[in-house]
N, C-alpha and C positions, 0 to 999 in steps of 0.2 A: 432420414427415418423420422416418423411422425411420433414424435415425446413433451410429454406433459411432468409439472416436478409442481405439488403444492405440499405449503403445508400448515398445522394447526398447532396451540398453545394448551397446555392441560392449565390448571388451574388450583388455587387454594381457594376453599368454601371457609370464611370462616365463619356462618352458620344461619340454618335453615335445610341442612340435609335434611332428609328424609320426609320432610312437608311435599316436595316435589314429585313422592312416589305414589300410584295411583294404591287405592281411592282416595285416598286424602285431598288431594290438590280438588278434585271433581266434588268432594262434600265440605271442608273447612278451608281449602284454600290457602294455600301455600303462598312461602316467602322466601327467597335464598341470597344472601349477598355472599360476592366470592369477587376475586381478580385473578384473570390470567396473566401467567409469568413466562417469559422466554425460556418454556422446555418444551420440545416440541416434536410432534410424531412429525413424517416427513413422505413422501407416496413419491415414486418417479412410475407415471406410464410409458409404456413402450411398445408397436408393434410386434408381432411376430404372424409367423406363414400361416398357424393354423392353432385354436384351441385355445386355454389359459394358461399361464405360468405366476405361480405366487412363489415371490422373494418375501418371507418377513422371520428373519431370525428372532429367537427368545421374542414370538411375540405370537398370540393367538392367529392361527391361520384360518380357524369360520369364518374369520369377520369380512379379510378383502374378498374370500370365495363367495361368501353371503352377497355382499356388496354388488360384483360382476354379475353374479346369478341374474339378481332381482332387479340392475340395467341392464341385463340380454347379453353383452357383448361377448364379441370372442375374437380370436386372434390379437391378443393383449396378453403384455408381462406387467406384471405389478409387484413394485419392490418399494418396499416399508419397512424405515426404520426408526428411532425413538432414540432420544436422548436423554433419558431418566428412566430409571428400574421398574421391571414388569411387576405389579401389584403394588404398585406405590400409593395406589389411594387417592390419585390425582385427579383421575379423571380419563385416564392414557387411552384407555380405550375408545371412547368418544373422540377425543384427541386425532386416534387412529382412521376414525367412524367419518370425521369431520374433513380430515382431508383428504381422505378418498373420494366424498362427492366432491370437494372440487376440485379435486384433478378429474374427476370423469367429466363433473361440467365441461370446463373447458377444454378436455379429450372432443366432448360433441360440439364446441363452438357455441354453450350457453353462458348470458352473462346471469349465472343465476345468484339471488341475492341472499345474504349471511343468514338470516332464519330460515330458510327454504335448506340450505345446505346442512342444518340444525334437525328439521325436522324428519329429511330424506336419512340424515343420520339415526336417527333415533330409531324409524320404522324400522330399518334396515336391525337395530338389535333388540326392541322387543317382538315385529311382527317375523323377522324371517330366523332369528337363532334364538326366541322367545326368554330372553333374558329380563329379570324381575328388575326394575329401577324406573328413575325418574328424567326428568328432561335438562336437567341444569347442566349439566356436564355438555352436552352437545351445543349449549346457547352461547358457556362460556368460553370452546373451541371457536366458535364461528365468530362470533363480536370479537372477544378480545377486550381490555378494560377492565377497570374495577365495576360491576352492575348490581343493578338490584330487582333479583327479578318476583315477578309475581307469577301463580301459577294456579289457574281455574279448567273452565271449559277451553281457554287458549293461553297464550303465553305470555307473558308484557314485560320485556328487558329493558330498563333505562340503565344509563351508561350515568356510574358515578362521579360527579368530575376533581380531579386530582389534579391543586398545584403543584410544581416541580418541587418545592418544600416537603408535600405531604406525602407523594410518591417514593423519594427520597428517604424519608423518614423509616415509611414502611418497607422498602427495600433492605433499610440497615436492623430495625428494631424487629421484624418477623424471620425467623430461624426456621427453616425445614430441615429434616433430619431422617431417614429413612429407616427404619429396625430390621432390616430383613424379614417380617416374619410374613407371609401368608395374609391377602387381605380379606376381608369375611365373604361368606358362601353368599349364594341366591337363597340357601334356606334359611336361611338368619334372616334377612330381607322379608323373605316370607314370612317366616313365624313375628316380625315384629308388626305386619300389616295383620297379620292373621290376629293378633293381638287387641291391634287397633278396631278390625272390626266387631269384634266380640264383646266392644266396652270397657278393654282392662284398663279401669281408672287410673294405675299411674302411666303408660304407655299413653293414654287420651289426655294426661294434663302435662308432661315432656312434650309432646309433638305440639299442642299449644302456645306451649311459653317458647319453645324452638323457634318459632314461627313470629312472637314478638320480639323475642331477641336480635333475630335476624332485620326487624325492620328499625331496630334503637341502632342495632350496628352500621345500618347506612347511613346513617341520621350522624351516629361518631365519626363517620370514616370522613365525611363532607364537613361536619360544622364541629366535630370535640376534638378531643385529646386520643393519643394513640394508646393511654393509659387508660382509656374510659373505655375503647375496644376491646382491650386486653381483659376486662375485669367481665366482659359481655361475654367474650372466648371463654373464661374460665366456666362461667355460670352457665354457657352452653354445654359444654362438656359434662357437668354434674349430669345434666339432664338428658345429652344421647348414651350417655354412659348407663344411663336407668332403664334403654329401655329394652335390653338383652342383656345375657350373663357373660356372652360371648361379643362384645362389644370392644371391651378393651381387656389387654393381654398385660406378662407382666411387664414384658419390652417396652410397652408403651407409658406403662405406669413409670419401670425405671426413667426413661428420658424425664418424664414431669416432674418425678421427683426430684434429679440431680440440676435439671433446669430451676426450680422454685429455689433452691437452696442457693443456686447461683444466682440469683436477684432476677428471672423469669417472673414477671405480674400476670402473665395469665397465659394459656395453651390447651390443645384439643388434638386429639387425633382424627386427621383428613377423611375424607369420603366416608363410608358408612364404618369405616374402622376394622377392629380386628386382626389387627396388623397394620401393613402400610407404613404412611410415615406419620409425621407427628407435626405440629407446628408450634414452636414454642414465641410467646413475646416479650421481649427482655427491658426489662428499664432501660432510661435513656443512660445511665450514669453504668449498667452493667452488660452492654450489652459484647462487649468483646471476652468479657468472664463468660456468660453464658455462652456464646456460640465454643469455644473452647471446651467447657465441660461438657456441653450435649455430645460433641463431635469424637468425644472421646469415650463414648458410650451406642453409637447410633451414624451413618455415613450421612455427611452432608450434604445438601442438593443448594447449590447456591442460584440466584436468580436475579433477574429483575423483572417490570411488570411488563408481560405485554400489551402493547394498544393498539396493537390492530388486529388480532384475530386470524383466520383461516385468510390465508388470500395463495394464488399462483405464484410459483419462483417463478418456471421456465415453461414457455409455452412457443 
């Protein structure tokens, strides 16, 4: 029987969200560093005699139904599933987005290459289930790596490079933590664009400095200190935290707070927030306090970084 199995890596932004959401990126130009971590959506294609069959527990079923629509195919089973909790804030769904093309690729025998699988993702959930967002989530599925991307009229991902030291570092001193709660709407998304178009000056000088922040943090992540990242996260956070009411919740507050008290130098809550999960950075001297105290307020997601991105298990 003819079977395809790929799969992709969601990711930590730690900042430059929401520069990447249109119009922004098309009029001031965006900025996002993030690294993908070994969690990962997973896609096994499968023939069948006739029609579609979607396998994807606890997990949005538009997306692979979108997906098949809008490459034609039929007589295919597609079964999806994920190793980190639905609305985590990760990126999961791109995640999901990402390795469905390339399992379809190489269902059709294309060797197609990691931005293309990016971009077929992307369309795939603004043009066919018209969902509000931006393109980082799907670049950081497809690469893989710590990157830095930029975002205009087109895309530019450079791959940050990480000695075994620094990777290392950042695997023990970055805490993910999950709250359960609900991660925010498409209309939060919207009202904070709707926002941004309108001129509202503190939403216009947040997405700004976002956006410098985001390029000092690649700058830390490659030549500083992880203490100098951490203090970028924090300063990030003041400012996506400003630019909705519905941004950050108390769940999210609680982890920051019981993390700072336990020697946490700086943290933000993932994806455009609202829930989700949180990411906290803990001094080098406290960092087994703090993972202990988040953990006992919020479910851990442990990790390490991924570096290669969406590729084929079994073809």
């Amino acid at each position: 029987m003819h079977q395809v199995a790929a799969r992709a890596p969601v990711r930590i932004d730690f900042g430059g969200g929401w520069t990447d959401v249109p119009p922004y990126p098309l009029q001031e130009g965006g900025c996002v560093c993030s690294v993908a971590i070994a969690r990962y959506a997973t896609v096994r294609l499968s023939a069948r005699a006739v029609g579609v069959s979607i396998d994807a527990a606890d997990v949005d079923r538009d997306l692979p139904h979108a997906a098949l629509r809008r490459a034609g195919l039929d007589g295919i089973s597609l079964l999806l599933r994920n190793d980190f909790p639905r609305g985590a804030g990760l990126g999961g769904s791109s995640a999901a987005g990402v390795a469905i093309q390339a399992a379809l690729a190489a269902w059709c025998g294309e060797a197609a290459e990691p931005v293309t699988l990016a971009e077929r993702s992307r369309m795939v959930e603004t043009e066919e289930l018209r969902v509000p967002g931006g393109s980082q989530d799907h670049y950081a599925a497809a690469l893989g790596g710590a990157l830095a991307m930029q975002f205009g009229t087109s895309v530019t991902a450079q791959r940050i490079p990480l000695s075994a030291a620094r990777r290392s570092e950042l695997e023990r001193r970055c805490i993910v933590v999950f709250t359960g709660e609900s991660r925010i709407s498409g209309d939060t998304i919207t009202a904070v664009m709707d926002a941004y178009r309108a001129g509202n000056a503190q939403v216009v000088r947040a997405l700004a400095r976002m956006k410098e922040l985001a390029g000092q943090m690649t700058d830390a992540i490659e030549h500083g200190t992880i203490d100098e990242v951490a203090a970028l996260v924090d300063e990030h956070w003041q400012c996506q935290r400003s630019l909705h009411a519905r941004i950050t919740t108390p769940g999210i507050e609680r982890v920051l707070d019981v993390a700072r008290r336990a020697g946490a130098v700086g943290g933000k809550a993932l994806g455009a927030s609202g829930g989700g999960s949180v990411l906290v950075i803990a001094s080098e001297s406290s960092t087994d306090n703090v993972r202990a105290t988040v953990s006992a307020v919020a479910q851990p997601l442990s990790f390490s970084i991924d570096e290669v991105g969406s590729h084929v298990l079994e073809h």
